[in-house]
C-alpha positions, -999 to +999 in steps of 0.1 A: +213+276-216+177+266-209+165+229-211+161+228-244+173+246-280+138+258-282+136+272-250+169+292-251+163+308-286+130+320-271+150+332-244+177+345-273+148+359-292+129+378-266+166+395-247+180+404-285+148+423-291+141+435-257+168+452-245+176+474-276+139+479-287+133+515-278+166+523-299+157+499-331+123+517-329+139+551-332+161+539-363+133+521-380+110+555-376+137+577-390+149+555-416+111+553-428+108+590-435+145+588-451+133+571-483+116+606-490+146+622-479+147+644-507+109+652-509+108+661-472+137+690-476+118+701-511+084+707-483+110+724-460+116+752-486+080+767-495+103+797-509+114+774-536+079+761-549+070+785-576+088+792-606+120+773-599+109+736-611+126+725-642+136+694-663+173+682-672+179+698-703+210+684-721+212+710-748+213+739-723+243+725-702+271+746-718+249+778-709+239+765-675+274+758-668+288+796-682+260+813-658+267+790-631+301+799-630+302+836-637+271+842-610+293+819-580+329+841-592+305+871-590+287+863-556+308+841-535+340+852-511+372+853-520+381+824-491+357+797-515+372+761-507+344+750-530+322+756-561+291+738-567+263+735-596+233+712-592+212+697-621+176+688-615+170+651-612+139+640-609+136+640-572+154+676-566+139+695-600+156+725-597+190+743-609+212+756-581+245+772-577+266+770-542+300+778-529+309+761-495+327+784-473+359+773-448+347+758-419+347+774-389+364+768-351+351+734-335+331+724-373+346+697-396+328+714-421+318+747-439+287+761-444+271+757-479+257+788-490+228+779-520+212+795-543+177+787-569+179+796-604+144+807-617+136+781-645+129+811-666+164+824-662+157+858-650+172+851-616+178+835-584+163+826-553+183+841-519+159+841-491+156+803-485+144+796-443+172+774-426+162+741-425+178+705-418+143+691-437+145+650-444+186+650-437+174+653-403+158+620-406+185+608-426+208+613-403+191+605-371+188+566-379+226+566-379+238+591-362+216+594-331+218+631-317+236+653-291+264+630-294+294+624-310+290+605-346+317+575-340+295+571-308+265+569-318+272+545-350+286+521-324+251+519-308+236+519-341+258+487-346+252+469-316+215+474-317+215+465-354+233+432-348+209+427-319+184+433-343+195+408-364+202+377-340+164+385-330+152+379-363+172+346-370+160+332-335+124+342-342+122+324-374+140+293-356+112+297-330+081+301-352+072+266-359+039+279-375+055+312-395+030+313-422-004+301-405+006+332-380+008+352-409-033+348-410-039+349-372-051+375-355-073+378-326-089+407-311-089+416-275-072+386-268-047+408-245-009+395-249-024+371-273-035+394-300-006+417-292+014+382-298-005+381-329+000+415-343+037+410-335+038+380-360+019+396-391+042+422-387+075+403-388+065+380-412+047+400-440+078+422-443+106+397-433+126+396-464+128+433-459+137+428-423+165+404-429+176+427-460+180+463-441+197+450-413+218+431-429+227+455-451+226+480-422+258+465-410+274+460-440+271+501-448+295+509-419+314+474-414+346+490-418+339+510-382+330+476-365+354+454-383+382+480-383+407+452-380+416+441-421+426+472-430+449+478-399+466+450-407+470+455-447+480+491-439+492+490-405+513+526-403+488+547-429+450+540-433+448+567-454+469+550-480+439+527-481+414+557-481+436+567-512+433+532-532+397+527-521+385+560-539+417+579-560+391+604-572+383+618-532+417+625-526+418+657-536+454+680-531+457+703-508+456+747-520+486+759-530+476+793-522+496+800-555+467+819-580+457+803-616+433+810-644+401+786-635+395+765-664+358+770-678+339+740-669+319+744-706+350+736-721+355+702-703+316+692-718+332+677-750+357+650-726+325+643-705+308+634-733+337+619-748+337+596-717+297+594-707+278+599-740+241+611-734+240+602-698+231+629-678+250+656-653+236+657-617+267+681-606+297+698-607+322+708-580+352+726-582+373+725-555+402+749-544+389+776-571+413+796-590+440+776-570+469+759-589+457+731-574+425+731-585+399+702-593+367+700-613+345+669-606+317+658-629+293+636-613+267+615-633+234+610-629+230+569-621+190+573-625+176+539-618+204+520-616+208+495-585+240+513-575+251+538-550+287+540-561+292+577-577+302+573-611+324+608-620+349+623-638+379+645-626+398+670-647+425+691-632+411+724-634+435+749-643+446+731-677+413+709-681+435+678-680+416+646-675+430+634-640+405+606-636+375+586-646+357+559-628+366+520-643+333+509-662+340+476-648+347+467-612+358+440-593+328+409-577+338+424-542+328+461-551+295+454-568+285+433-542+292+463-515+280+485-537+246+464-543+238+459-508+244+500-501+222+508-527+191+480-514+201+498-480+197+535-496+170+528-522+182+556-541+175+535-571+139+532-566+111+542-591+087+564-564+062+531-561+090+509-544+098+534-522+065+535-507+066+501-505+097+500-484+081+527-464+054+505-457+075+479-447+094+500-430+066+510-409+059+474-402+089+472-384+080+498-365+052+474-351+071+446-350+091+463-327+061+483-310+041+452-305+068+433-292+073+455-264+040+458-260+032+425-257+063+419-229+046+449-206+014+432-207+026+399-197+047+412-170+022+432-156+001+401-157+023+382-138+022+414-110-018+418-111-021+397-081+005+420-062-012+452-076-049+442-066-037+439-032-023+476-033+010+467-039+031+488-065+040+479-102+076+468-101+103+495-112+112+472-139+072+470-151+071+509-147+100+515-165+088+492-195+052+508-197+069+544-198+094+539-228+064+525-244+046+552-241+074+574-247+086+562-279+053+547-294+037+578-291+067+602-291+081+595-323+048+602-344+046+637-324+078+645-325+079+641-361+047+663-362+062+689-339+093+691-367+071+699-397+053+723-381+080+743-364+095+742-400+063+765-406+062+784-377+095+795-367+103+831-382+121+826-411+150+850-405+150+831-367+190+826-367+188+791-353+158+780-370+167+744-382+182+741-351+156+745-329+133+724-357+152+697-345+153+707-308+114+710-313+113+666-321+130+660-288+111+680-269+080+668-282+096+633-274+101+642-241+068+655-235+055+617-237+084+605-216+069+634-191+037+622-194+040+587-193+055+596-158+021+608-144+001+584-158-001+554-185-038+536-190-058+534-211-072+564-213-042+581-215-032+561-241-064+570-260-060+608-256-026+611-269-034+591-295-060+612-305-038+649-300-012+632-324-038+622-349-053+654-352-020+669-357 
């Protein structure tokens, strides 16, 4: 503790922040490009941009459904653990059929082999490039990479909660929080870094406050593990089971059976849904006794990201199960704060606007760290102008800056144009995609090695705006 409250939620503010920055920064960059997730993995797929764009069409679904299903029986192995037809949405405007295939040695899941219906009908698209496109990002500002998921969600956690005891101590801290909202002075040094560091925090705070809370809440069940070990201390997948009856799907048989055609289930969905619309279909275990057809809806606009579907048992077309129109407070709330997490709800318009504030915490975080190197190295400049060497700690600092500041931006360049020039038939492609953001990363980290002013700065500022 320091002499005073003030003093040690400075001190609170300025650790919480500091020592998980360069992390926060990564999962605020990559979380950015996620809310255009979908529109990132449309660019991915030039092969895909002419004549394959098409509305939802509710009075073609029965034929949709009939070619959907005779082209996957026609096309895809005998050892199909799944069938799968897409509907365009608005953000994904295209009609595609898929079969997943058994996964193999070491994976815990199997490839998903996709292909484009023409909107005209006269075919499909095969010869789609391998690319990861915006699930990269998706994926990246929770699940890290080159490690092990469980892993990497813990450090997620940690540096999220971080995240959030910084921004609880820096509102206690900010006596004047909106008059710093309209400060800002240039070359000021730490001052107008100090500056920037507030308009940043406090334009988009209730965004800040709202994502990492919400942040934690997504995955609280890894952090807070300890409820439902002691409600189900001998079998958590009982829980799994009562949590979501429709994902627990039986195992095959390996016993044949007549697949049901999923036209003929149309008039129950209907039955069930009305008008709303289809977004997909998956049958899993085909032509298995066991088999299951899963109808899931399109929630639009709705603030939700609970999947609302049906599932019909899919040998005899039974109706197995349908989600409850009404859930309990607990659910919606959970399901509420995924959904302002996700933003899947979000007219185009508000997800630019959480772009944009999601870019402004990037510079909170940027100028925070920032601001800290150039303090430090003001309290070494008498040291230094005597020919005595930065401190290890100051080095360090001023490298990961310039590592991740600068890296993150080229990496993400480096990404979208490897996804253009890599060979298509390249049998790693979205591999090496992704390989091509880390090394660009570590190209700065390189760099910042040899040298850091402000010159240096300037230049590779200039490289990544040109690219």
């Amino acid at each position: 503790m320091k002499e005073t409250f003030f003093r040690t939620l400075s001190w609170l503010h300025t650790w919480a922040g500091l020592l998980v920055c360069w992390v926060l920064l990564l999962i605020f960059f990559a979380g950015s490009l996620s809310y255009f997730r979908h529109e990132i993995s449309l660019w991915a797929e030039p092969e895909l941009h002419r004549g394959t764009f098409q509305d939802y069409q509710a009075n073609q679904l029965i034929s949709q459904l009939d070619k959907g299903q005779h082209y996957i029986e026609s096309h895809s192995p005998a050892e199909t653990q799944r069938w799968l037809i897409n509907f365009p949405t608005q953000r994904s405007p295209m009609l595609s059929f898929a079969w997943q295939l058994p996964p193999e040695k070491g994976q815990r899941r199997g490839k998903i082999e996709q292909h484009t219906a023409l909107a005209d009908g006269s075919g499909v698209i095969t010869d789609v490039r391998d690319s990861r496109g915006g699930d990269f990002f998706y994926r990246l500002h929770f699940d890290l990479h080159y490690m092990p998921a469980i892993t990497a969600r813990y450090i997620v956690g940690v540096c999220t909660m971080f995240m959030l005891i910084a921004l609880i101590s820096g509102i206690v801290i900010h006596k004047r929080i909106f008059k710093d909202l309209f400060s800002f002075r240039q070359n000021k040094g730490a001052r107008s870094w100090l500056d920037a560091h507030n308009v940043s925090s406090v334009i988009a705070l209730p965004y800040h406050l709202m994502i990492t809370y919400t942040g934690l809440i997504t995955l609280m069940l890894i952090y807070i593990p300890w409820t439902v070990s002691t409600a189900y201390p001998e079998d958590n997948q009982a829980f799994l089971k009562e949590l979501n009856p429709a994902r627990q799907t039986e195992k095959a048989s390996g016993i044949q059976a007549e697949q049901v055609r999923l036209s003929q289930l149309l008039p129950q969905v209907q039955a069930e849904w009305g008008d709303a619309p289809i977004k997909q279909v998956i049958v899993s275990y085909p032509k298995d006794q066991n088999s299951q057809v899963t109808f899931y809806q399109n929630t639009g606009k709705e603030v939700t990201d609970e999947s609302s579907i049906l599932v019909f048992n899919g040998v005899t077309g039974e109706l197995k199960y349908a989600s409850p129109h009404e859930v309990s407070g607990t659910v919606a709330t959970y399901d509420t704060m995924m959904s302002l997490h996700t933003a899947r709800f979000a007219a185009p318009l508000l997800r630019i606007l959480f772009f944009f504030c999601g870019l402004l915490g990037c510079a909170m975080v940027a100028s925070g760290t920032l601001m800290w190197a150039i303090r430090l190295r003001q309290k070494q400049q008498k040291a230094i102008d005597r020919g005595e060497k930065a401190s290890r700690g100051l080095r360090l600092v001023e490298g990961l800056n310039f590592m991740f500041i600068l890296g993150l931006p080229l990496g993400a360049a480096a990404f979208f144009y490897a996804n253009r020039l890599l060979p298509v038939d390249f049998a790693t492609r979205s591999a090496w995609e992704v390989h091509s953001f880390f090394i660009a990363l570590t190209a700065m980290g390189v760099w910042a090695f040899f040298g850091r002013s402000r010159r240096h700065w300037q230049l590779a500022l200039i490289i990544i705006g040109v690219l």
